[in-house]
Jmol script that loads the backbone (N, CA, C; Angstrom):
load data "model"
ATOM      1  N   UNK A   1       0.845  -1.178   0.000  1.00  0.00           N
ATOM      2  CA  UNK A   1       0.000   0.000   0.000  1.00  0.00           C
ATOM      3  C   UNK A   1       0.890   1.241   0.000  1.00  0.00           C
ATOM      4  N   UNK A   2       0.157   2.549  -0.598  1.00  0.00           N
ATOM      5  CA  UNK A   2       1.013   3.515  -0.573  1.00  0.00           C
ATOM      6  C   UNK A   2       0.701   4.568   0.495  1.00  0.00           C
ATOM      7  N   UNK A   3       1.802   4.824   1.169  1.00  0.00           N
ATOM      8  CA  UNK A   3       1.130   5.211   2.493  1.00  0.00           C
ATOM      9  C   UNK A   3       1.575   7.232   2.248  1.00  0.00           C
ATOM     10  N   UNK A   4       1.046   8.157   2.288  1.00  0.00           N
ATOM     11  CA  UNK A   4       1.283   9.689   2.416  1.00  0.00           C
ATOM     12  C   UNK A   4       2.313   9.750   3.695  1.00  0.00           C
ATOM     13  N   UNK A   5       3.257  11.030   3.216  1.00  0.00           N
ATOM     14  CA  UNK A   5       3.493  11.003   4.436  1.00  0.00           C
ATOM     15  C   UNK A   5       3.252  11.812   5.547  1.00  0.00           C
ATOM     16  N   UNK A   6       2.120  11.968   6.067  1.00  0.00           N
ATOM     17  CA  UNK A   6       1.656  12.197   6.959  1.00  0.00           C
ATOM     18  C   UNK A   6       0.984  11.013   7.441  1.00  0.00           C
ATOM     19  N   UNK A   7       0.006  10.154   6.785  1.00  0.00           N
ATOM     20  CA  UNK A   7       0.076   8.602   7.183  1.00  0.00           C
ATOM     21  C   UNK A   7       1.255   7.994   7.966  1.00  0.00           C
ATOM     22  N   UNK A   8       1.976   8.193   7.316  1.00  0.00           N
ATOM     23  CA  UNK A   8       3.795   7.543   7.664  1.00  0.00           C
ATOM     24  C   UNK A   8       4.410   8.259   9.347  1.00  0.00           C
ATOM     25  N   UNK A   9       4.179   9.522   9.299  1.00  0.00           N
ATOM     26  CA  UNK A   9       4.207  10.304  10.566  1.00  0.00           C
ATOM     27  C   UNK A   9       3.192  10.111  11.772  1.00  0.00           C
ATOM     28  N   UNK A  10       2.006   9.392  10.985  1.00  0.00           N
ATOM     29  CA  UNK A  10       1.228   9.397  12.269  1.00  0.00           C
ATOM     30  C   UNK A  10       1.177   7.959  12.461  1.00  0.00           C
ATOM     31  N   UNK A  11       1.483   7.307  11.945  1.00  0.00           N
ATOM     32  CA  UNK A  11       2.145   5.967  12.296  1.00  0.00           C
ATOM     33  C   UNK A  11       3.048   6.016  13.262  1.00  0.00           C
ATOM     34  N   UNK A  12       4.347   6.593  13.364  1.00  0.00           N
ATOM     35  CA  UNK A  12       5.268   6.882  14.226  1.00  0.00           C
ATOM     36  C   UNK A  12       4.962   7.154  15.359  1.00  0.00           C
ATOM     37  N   UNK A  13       4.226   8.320  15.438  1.00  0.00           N
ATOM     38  CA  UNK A  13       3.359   8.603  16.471  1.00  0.00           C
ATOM     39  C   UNK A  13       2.957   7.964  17.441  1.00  0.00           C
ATOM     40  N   UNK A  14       1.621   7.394  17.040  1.00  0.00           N
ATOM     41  CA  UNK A  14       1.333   6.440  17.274  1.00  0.00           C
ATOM     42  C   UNK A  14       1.735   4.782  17.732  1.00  0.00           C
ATOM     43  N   UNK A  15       2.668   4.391  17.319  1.00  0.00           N
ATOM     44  CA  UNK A  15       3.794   3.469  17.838  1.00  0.00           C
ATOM     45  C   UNK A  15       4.304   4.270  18.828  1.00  0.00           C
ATOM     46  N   UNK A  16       4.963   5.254  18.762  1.00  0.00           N
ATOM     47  CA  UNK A  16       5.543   5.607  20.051  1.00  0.00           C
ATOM     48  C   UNK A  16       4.541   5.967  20.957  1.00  0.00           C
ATOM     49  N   UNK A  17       3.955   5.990  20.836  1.00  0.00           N
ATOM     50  CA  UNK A  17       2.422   6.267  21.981  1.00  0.00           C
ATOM     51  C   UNK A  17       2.055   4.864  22.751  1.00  0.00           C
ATOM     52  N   UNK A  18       2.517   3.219  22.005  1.00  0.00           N
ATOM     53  CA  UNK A  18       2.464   2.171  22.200  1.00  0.00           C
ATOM     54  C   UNK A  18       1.002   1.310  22.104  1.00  0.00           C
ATOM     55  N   UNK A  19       0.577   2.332  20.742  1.00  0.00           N
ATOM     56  CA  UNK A  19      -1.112   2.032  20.401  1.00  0.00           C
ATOM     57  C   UNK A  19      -0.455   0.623  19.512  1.00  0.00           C
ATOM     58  N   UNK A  20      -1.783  -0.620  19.665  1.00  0.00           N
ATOM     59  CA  UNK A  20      -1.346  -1.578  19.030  1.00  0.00           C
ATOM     60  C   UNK A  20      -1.504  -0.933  17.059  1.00  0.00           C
ATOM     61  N   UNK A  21      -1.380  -2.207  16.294  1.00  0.00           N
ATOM     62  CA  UNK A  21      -1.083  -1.616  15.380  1.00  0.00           C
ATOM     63  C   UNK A  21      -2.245  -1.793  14.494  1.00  0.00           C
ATOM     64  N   UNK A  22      -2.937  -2.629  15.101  1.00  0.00           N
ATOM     65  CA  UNK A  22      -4.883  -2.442  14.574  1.00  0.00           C
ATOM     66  C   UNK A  22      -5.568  -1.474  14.925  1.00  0.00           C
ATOM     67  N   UNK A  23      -4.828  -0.982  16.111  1.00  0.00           N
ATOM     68  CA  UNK A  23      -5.979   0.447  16.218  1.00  0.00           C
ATOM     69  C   UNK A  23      -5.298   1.431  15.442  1.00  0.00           C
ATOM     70  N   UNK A  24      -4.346   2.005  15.089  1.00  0.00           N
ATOM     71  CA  UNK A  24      -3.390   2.621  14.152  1.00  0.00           C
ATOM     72  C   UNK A  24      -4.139   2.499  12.991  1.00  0.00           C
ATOM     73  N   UNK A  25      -4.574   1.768  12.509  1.00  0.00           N
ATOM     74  CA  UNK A  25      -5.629   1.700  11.421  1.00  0.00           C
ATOM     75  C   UNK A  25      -6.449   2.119  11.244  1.00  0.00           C
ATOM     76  N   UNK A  26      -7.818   1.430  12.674  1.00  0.00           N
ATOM     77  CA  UNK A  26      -8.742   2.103  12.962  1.00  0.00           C
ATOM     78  C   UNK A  26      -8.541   3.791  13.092  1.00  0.00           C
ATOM     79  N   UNK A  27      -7.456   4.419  13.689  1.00  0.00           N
ATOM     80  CA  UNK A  27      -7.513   5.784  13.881  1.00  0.00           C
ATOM     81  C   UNK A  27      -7.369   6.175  12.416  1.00  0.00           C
ATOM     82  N   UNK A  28      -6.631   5.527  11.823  1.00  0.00           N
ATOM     83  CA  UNK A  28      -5.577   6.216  10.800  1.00  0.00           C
ATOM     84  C   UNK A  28      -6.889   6.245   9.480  1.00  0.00           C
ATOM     85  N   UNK A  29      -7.897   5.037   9.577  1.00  0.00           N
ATOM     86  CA  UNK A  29      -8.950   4.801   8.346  1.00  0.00           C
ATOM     87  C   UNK A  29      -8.043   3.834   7.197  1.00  0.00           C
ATOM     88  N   UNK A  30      -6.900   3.010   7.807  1.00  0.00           N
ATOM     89  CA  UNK A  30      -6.530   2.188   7.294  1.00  0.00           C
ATOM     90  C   UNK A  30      -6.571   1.020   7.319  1.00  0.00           C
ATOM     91  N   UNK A  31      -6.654  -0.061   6.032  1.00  0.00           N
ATOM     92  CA  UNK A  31      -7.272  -1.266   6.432  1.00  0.00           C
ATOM     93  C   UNK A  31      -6.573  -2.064   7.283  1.00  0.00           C
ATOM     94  N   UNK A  32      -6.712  -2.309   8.420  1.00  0.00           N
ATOM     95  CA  UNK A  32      -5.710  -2.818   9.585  1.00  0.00           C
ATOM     96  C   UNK A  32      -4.955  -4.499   9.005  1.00  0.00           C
ATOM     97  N   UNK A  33      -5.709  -5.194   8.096  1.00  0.00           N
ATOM     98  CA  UNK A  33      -4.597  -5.967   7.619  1.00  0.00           C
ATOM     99  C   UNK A  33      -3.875  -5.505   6.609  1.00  0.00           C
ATOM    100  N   UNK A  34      -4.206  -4.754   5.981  1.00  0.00           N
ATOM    101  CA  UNK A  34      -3.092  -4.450   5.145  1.00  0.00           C
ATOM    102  C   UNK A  34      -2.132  -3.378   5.608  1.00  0.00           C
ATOM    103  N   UNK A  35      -2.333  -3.116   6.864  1.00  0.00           N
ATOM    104  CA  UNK A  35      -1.378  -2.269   7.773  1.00  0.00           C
ATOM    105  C   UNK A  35      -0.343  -3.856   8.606  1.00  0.00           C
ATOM    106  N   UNK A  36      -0.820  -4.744   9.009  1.00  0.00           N
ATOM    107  CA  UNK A  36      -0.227  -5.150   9.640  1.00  0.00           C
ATOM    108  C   UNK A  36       0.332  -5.842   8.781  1.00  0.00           C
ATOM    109  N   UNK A  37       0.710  -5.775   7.461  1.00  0.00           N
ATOM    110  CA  UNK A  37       0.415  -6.665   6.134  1.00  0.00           C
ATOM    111  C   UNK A  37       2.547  -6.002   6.351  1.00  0.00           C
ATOM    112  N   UNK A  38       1.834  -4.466   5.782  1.00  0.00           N
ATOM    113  CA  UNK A  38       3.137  -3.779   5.487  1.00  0.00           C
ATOM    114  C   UNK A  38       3.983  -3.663   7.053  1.00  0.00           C
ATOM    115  N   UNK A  39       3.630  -3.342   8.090  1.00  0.00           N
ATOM    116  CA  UNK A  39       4.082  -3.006   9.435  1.00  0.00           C
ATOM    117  C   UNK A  39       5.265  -4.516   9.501  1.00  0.00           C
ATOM    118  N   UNK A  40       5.182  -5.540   8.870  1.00  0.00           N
ATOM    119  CA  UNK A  40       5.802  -7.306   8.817  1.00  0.00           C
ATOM    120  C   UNK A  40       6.865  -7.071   7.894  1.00  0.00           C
ATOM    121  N   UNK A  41       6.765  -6.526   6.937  1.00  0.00           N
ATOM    122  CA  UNK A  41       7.329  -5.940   5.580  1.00  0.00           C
ATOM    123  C   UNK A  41       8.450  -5.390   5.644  1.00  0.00           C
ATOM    124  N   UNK A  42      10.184  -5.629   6.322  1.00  0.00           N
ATOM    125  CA  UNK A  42      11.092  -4.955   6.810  1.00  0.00           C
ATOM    126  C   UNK A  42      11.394  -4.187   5.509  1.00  0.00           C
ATOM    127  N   UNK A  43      11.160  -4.103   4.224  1.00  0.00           N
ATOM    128  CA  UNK A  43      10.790  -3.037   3.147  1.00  0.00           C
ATOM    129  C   UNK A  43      10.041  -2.454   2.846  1.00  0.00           C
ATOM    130  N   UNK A  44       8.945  -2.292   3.766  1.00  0.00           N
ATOM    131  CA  UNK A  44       7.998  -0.916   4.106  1.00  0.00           C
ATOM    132  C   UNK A  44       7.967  -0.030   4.327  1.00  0.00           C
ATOM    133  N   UNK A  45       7.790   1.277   4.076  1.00  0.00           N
ATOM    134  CA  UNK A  45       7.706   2.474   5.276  1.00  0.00           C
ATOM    135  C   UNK A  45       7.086   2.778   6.048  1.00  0.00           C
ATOM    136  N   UNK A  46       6.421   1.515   6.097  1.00  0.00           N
ATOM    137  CA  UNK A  46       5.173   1.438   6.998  1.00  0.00           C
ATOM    138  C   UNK A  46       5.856   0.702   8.274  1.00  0.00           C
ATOM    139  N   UNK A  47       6.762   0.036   7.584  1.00  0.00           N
ATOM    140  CA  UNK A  47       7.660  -1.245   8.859  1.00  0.00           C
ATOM    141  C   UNK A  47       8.246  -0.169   9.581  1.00  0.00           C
ATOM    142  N   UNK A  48       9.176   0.843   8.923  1.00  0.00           N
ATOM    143  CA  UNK A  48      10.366   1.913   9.600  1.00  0.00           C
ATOM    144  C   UNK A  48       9.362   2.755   9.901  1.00  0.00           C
ATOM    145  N   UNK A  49       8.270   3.129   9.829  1.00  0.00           N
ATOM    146  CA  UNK A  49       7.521   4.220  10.528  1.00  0.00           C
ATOM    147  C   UNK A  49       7.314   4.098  11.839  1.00  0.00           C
ATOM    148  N   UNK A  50       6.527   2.540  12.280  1.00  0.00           N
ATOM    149  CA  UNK A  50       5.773   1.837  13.012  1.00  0.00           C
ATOM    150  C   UNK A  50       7.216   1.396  14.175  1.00  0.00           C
ATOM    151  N   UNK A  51       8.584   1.092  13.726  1.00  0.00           N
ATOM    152  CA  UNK A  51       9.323   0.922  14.653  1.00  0.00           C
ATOM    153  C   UNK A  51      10.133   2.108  14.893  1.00  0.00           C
ATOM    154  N   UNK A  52      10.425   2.770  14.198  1.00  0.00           N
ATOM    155  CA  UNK A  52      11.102   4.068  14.816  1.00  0.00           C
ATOM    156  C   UNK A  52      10.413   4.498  15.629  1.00  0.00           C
ATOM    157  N   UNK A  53       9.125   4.175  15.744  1.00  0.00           N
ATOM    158  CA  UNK A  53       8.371   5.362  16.696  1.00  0.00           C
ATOM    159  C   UNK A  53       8.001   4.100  18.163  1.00  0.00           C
ATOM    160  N   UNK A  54       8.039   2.887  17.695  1.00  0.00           N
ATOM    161  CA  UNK A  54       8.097   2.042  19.000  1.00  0.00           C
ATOM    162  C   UNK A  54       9.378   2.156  19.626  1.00  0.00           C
ATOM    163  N   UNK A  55      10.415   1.964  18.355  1.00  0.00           N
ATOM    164  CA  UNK A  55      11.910   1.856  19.483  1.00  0.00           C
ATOM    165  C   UNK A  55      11.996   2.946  20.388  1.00  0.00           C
ATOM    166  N   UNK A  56      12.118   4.109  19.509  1.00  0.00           N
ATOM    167  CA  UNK A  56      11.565   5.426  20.418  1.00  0.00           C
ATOM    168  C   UNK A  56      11.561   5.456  21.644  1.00  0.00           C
ATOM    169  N   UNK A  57       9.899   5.271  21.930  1.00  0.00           N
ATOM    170  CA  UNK A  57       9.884   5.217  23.331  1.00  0.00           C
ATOM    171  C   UNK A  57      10.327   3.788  24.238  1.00  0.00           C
ATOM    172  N   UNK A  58      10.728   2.503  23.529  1.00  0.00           N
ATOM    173  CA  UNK A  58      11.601   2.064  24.094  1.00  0.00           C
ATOM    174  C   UNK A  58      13.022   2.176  24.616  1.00  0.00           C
ATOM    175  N   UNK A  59      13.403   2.809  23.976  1.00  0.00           N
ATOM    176  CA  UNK A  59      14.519   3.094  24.686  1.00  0.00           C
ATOM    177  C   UNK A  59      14.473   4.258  25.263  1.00  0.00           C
ATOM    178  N   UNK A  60      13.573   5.362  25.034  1.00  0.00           N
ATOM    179  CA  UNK A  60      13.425   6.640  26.552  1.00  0.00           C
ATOM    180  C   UNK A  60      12.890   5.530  27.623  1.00  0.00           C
ATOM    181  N   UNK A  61      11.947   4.778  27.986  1.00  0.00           N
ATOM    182  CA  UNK A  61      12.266   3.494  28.536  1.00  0.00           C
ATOM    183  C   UNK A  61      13.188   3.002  29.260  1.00  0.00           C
ATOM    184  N   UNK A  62      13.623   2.349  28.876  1.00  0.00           N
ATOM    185  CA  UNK A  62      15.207   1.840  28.973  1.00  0.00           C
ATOM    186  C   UNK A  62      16.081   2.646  29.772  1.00  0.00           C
ATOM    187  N   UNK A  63      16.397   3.784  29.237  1.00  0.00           N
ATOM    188  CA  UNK A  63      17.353   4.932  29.781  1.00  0.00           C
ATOM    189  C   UNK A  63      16.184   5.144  31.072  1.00  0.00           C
ATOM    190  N   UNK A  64      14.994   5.527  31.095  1.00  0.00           N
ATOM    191  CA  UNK A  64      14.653   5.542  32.698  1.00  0.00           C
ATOM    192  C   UNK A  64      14.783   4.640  33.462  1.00  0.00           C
ATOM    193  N   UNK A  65      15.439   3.438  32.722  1.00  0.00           N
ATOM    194  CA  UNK A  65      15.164   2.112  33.672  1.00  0.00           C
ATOM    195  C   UNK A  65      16.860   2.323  34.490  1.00  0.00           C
ATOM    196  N   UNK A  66      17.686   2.581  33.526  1.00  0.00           N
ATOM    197  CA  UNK A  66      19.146   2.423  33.620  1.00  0.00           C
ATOM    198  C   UNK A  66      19.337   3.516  34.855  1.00  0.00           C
ATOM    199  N   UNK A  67      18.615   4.579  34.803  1.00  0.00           N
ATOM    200  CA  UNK A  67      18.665   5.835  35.519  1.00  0.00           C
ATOM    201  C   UNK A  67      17.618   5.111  37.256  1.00  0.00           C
ATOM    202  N   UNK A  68      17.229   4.409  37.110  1.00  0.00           N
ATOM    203  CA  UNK A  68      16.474   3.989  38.398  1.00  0.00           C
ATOM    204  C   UNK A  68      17.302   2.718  39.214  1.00  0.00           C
ATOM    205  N   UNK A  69      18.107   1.787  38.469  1.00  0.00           N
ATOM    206  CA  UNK A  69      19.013   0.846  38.650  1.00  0.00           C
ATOM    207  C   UNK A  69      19.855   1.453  39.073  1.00  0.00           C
ATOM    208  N   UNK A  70      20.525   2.543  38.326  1.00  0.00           N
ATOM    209  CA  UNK A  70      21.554   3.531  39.352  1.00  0.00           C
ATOM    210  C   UNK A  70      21.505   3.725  40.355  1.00  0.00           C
ATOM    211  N   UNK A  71      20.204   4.502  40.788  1.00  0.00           N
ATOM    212  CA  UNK A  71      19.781   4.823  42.078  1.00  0.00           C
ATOM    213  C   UNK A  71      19.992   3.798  42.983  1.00  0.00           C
ATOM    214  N   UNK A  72      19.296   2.782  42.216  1.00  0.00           N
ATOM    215  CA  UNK A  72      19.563   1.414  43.258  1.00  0.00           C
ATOM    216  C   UNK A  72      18.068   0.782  43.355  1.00  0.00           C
ATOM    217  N   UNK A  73      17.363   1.079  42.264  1.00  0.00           N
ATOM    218  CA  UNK A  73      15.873   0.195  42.257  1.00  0.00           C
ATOM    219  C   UNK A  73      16.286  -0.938  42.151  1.00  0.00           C
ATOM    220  N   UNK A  74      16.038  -1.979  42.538  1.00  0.00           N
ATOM    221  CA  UNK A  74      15.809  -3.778  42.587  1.00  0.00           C
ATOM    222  C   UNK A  74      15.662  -4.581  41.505  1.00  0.00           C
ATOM    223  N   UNK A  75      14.132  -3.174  41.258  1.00  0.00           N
ATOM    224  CA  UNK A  75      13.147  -3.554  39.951  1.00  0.00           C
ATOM    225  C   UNK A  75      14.041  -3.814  38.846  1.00  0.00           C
ATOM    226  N   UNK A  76      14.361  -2.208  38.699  1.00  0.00           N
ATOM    227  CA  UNK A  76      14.946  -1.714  37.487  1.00  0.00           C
ATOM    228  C   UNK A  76      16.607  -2.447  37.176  1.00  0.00           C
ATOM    229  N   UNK A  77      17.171  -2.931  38.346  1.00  0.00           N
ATOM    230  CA  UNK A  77      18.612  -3.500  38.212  1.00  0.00           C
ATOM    231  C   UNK A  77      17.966  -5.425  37.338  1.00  0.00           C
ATOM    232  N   UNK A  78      17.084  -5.623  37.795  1.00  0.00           N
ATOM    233  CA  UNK A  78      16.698  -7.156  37.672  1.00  0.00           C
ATOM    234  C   UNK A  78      16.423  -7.038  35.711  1.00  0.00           C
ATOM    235  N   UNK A  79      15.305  -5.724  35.358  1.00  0.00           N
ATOM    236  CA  UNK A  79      15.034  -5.266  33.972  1.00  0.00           C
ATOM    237  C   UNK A  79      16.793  -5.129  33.353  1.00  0.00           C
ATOM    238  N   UNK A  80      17.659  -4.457  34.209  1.00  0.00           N
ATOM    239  CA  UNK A  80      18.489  -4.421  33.126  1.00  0.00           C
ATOM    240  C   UNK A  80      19.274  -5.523  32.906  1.00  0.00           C
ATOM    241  N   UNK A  81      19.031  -7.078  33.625  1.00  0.00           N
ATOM    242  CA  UNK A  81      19.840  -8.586  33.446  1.00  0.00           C
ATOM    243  C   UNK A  81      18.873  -8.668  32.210  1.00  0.00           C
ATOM    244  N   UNK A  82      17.726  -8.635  32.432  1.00  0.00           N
ATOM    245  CA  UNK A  82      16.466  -8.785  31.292  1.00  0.00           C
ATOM    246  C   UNK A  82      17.169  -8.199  29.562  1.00  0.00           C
ATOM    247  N   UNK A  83      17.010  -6.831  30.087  1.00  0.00           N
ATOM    248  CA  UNK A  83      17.734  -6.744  28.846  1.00  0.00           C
ATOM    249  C   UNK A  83      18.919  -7.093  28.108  1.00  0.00           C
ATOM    250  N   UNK A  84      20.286  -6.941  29.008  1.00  0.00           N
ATOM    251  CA  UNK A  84      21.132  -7.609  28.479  1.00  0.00           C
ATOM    252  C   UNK A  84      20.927  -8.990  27.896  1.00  0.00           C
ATOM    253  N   UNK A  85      20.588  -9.759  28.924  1.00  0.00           N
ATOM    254  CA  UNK A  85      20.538 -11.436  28.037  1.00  0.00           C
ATOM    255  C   UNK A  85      19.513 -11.465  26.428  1.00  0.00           C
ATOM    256  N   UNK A  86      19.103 -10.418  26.563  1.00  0.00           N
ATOM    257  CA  UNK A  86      17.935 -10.262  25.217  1.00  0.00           C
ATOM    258  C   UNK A  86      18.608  -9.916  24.105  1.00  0.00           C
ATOM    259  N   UNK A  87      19.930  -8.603  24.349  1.00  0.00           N
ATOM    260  CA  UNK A  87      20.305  -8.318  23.675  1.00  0.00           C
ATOM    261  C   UNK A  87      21.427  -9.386  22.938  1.00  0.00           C
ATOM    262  N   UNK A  88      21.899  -9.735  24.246  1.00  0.00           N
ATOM    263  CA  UNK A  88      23.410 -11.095  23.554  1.00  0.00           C
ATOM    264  C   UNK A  88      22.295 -12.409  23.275  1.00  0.00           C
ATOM    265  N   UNK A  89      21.188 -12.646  23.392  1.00  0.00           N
ATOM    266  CA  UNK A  89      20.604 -13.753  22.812  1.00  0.00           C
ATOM    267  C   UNK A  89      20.357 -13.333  21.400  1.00  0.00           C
ATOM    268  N   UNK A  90      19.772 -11.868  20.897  1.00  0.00           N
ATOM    269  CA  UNK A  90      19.198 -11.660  19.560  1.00  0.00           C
ATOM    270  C   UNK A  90      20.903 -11.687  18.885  1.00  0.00           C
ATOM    271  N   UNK A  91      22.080 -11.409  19.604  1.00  0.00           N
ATOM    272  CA  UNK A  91      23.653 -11.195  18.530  1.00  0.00           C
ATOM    273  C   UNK A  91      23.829 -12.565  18.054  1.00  0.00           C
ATOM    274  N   UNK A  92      23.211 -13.894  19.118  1.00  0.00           N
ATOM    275  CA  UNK A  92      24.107 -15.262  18.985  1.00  0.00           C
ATOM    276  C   UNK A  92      22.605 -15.547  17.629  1.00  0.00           C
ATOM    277  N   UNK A  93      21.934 -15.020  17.277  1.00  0.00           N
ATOM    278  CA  UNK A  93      20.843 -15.372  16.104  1.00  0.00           C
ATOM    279  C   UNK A  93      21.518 -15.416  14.875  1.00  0.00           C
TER     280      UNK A  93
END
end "model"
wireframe off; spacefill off
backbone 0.3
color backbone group
């Protein structure tokens, strides 16, 4: 599908907002499978719209997590074993 880009921007958006990606449709008036069609599509701009704007706020995320582990949260020290092993499990792929 050919997406405008303002479609493409409010996709981003929206991912970084952490709206799933059927309602992104519903908001957007796009047909939600053929959104989740292209969003699968790592040659989409629908794929790089939809994750730039998730990684996004994953990693502002992240950095609050790293910033609370500092302090000395429990929580946040246990999230960052979480992440590491995620990250050296997706390198050994």
């Amino acid at each position: 599908m050919h997406y405008t880009e303002e479609q493409l921007n409010q996709i981003q958006k929206l991912a970084g907002e952490l709206t799933p990606a059927t309602e992104i449709g519903v908001l957007l008036d796009i047909n939600e499978q053929e959104l989740l069609y292209d969003i699968n599509d790592p040659d989409s701009l629908a794929h790089r719209a939809f994750f730039l704007g998730f990684a996004t706020t994953a990693n502002e995320m992240r950095r609050q997590d790293i910033d609370w582990a500092k302090a000395g949260s429990p929580v946040a020290a246990v999230k960052m074993s979480d992440y590491i092993r995620d990250i050296l499990s997706e390198l050994k792929k």
